[in-house]
N, C-alpha and C positions, 0 to 999 in steps of 0.2 A: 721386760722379757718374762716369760712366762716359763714355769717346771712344774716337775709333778712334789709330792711331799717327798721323794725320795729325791728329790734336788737334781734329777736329770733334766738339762735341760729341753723343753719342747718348739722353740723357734720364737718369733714374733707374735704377738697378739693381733689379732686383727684390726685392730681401733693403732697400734704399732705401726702394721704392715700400710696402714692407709693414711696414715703422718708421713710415712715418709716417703708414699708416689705423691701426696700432692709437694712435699718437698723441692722432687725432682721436677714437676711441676711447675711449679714457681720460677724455679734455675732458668729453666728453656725460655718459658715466658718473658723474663727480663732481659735474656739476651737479644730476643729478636726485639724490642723496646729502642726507640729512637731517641732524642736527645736526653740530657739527665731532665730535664724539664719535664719531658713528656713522662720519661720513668717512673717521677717522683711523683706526680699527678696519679699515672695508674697505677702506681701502688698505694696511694692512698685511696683511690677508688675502690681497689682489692680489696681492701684492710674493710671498707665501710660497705660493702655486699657479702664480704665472710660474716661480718656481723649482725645485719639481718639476715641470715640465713639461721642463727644461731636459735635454741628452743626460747621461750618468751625469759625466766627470769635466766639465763645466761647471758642473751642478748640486752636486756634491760642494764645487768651488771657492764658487759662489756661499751657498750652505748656512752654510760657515767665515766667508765675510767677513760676511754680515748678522750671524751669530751678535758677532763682531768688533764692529762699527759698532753694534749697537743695545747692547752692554752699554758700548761706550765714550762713547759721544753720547748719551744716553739723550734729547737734546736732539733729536735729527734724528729724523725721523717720515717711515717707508717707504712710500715711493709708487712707480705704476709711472712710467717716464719714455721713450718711444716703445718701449715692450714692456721695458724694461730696470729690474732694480731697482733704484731710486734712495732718497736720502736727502736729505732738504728740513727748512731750519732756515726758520721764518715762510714756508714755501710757496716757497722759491726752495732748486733743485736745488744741494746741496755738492757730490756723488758722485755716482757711479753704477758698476754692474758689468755688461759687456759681456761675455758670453757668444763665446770663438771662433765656434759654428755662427752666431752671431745674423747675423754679413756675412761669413759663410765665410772669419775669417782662420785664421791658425796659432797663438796664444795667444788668452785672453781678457786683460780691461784693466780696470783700477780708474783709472777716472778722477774728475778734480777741476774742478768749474766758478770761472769768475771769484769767486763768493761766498767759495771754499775762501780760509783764510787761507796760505798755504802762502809767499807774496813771501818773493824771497830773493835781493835786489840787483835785478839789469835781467833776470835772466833764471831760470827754474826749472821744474822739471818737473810738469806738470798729470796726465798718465799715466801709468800703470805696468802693463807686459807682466806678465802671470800663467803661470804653467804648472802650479806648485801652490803650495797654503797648506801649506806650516808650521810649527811653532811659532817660527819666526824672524821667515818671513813677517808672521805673526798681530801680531806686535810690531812691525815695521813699518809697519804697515794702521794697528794702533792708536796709533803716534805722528801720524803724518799725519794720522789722523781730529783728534786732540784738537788739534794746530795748529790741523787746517782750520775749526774751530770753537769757537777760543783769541778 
């Protein structure tokens, strides 16, 4: 959300307001979706043309982790999740990959929702800043993944 320095607030950011019509987006689309078969297929279709649409080193990053995440979870089934690739065990969001351009920061992010199993005492990290995958990285992703779904 966006204010000014005097912390009034000014509404949605644009890069905000446009996460969350392709959101509503997404919603509609799966409804009128035929068998879970057919679903799961185009959502993973979805999940791999948001990704090459992506600018080159986002798309490169995101390309590494799906490839990561679906041969480790084979369990988690890609979906898109407010224009962002995600990954859902029984239909509720573990992950997802945020793309820097997607709200113009400086890294992209591999984050983890409340489902992710990842607890580690009172406090742990849900996020993780990307700049690139590799093969450390990759092994990284892939421990987390299999926690997050331990």
């Amino acid at each position: 959300m966006s204010s000014t320095d005097s912390g009034k607030y000014e509404g949605f950011t644009a890069e905000e307001r446009a996460a969350m019509k392709e959101h509503a987006k997404e919603g509609k689309k799966a409804a009128r979706r035929g068998s879970k078969a057919d679903k799961a297929a185009e959502a993973a279709r979805d999940v791999l043309a948001k990704i090459a649409e992506m600018q080159d080193s986002d798309r490169i990053m995101a390309e590494r982790v799906h490839a990561v995440i679906t041969a480790t979870a084979p369990a988690l089934a890609p979906k898109l999740w407010y224009g962002m690739p995600a990954y859902a065990l029984d239909g509720k969001i573990v992950c997802h990959f945020q793309g820097a351009e997607k709200f113009k920061t400086r890294y992209a992010t591999l984050g983890f929702s409340d489902q992710a199993k990842l607890d580690d005492g009172p406090m742990w990290a849900a996020g993780f800043a990307l700049t690139e995958v590799t093969l450390e990285v990759e092994a990284q992703i892939a421990a987390l993944v299999k926690q997050a779904v331990s």
